[in-house]
DRENPA-3360 file (N, C-alpha, C; in nm, 2 decimals, always signed):
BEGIN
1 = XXXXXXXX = -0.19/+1.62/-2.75/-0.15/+1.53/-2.65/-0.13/+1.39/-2.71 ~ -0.03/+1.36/-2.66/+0.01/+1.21/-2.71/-0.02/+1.07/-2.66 ~ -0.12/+1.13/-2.53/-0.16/+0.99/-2.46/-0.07/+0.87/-2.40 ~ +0.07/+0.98/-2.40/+0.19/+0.91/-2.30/+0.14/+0.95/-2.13 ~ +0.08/+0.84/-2.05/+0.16/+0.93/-1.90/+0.26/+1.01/-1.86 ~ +0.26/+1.07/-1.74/+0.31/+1.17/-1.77/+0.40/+1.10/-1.57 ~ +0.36/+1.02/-1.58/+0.44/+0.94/-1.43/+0.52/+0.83/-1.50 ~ +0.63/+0.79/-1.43/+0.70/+0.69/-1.49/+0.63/+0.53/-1.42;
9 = XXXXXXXX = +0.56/+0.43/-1.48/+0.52/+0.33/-1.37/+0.64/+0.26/-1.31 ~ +0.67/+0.24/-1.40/+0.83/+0.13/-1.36/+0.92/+0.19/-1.26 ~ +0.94/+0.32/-1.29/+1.03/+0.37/-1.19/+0.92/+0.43/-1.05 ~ +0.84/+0.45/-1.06/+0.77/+0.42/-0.88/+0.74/+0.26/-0.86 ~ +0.73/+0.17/-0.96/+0.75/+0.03/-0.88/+0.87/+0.02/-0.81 ~ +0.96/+0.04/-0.86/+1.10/+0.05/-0.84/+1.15/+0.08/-0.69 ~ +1.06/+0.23/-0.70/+1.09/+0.29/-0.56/+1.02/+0.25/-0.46 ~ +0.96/+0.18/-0.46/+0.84/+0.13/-0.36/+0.87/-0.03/-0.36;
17 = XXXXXXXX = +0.94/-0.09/-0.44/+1.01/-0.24/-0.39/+1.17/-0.16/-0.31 ~ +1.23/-0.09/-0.35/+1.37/-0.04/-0.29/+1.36/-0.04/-0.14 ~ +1.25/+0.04/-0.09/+1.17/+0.09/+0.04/+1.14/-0.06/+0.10 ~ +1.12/-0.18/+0.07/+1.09/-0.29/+0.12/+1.20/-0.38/+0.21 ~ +1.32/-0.33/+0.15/+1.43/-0.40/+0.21/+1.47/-0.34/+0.37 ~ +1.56/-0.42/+0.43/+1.61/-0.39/+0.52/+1.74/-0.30/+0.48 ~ +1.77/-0.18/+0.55/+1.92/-0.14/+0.55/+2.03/-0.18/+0.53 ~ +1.98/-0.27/+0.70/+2.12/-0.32/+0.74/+2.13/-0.41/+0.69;
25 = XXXXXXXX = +2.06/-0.57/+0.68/+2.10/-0.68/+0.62/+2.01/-0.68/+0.46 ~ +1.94/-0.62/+0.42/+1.91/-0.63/+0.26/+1.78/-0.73/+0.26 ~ +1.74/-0.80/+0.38/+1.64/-0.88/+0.39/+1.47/-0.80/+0.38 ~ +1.38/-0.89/+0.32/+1.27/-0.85/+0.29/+1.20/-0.77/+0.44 ~ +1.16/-0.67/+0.44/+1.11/-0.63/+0.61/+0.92/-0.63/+0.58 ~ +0.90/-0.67/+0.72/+0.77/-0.73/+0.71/+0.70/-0.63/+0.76 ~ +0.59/-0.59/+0.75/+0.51/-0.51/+0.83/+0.37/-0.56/+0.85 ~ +0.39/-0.56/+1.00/+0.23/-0.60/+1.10/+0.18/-0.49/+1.18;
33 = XXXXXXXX = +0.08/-0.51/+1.20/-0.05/-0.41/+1.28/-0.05/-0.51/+1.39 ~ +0.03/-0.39/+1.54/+0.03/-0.47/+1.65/-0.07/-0.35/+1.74 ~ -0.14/-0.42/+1.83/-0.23/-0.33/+1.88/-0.19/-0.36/+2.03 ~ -0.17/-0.21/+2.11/-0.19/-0.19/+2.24/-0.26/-0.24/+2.32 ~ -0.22/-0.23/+2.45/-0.33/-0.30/+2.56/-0.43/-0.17/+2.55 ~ -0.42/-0.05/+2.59/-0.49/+0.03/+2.54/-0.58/+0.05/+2.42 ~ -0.56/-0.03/+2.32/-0.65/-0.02/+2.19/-0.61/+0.05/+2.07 ~ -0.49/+0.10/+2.13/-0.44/+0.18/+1.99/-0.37/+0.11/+1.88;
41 = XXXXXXXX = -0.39/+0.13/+1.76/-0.29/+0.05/+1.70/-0.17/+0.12/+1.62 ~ -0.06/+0.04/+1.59/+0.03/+0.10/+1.54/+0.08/-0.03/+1.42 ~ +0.18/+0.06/+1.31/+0.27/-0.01/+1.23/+0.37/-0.06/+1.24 ~ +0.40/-0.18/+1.27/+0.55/-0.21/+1.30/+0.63/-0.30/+1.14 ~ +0.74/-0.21/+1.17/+0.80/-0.28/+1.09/+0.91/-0.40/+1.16 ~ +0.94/-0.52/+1.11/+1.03/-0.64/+1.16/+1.08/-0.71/+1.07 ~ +1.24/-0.65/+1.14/+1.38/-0.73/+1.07/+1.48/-0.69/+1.13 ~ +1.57/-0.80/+1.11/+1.71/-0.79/+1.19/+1.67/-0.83/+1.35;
49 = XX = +1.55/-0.89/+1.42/+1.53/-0.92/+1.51/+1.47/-0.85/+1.62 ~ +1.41/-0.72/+1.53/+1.39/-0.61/+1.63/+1.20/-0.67/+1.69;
% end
């Protein structure tokens, strides 16, 4: 064994900043934890005005 990993790091940082953009306009998308009147919570993601 050569004590190389055997995952690329660079290329899953890569893929996990790619995943951050918006589609449509290329803008950073934000994500908040909005919670129901009911108590549930969910993930939202927000850009482009949505």
């Amino acid at each position: 064994m050569s004590g190389k990993s055997k995952t690329d790091v660079s290329a899953r940082a890569g893929m996990r900043n790619a995943g951050k953009n918006c589609s449509l306009c290329g803008k950073k998308v934000e994500v908040v934890m909005s919670v129901t009147p009911t108590g549930k919570k969910s993930m939202r993601r927000l850009c482009c005005g949505e």
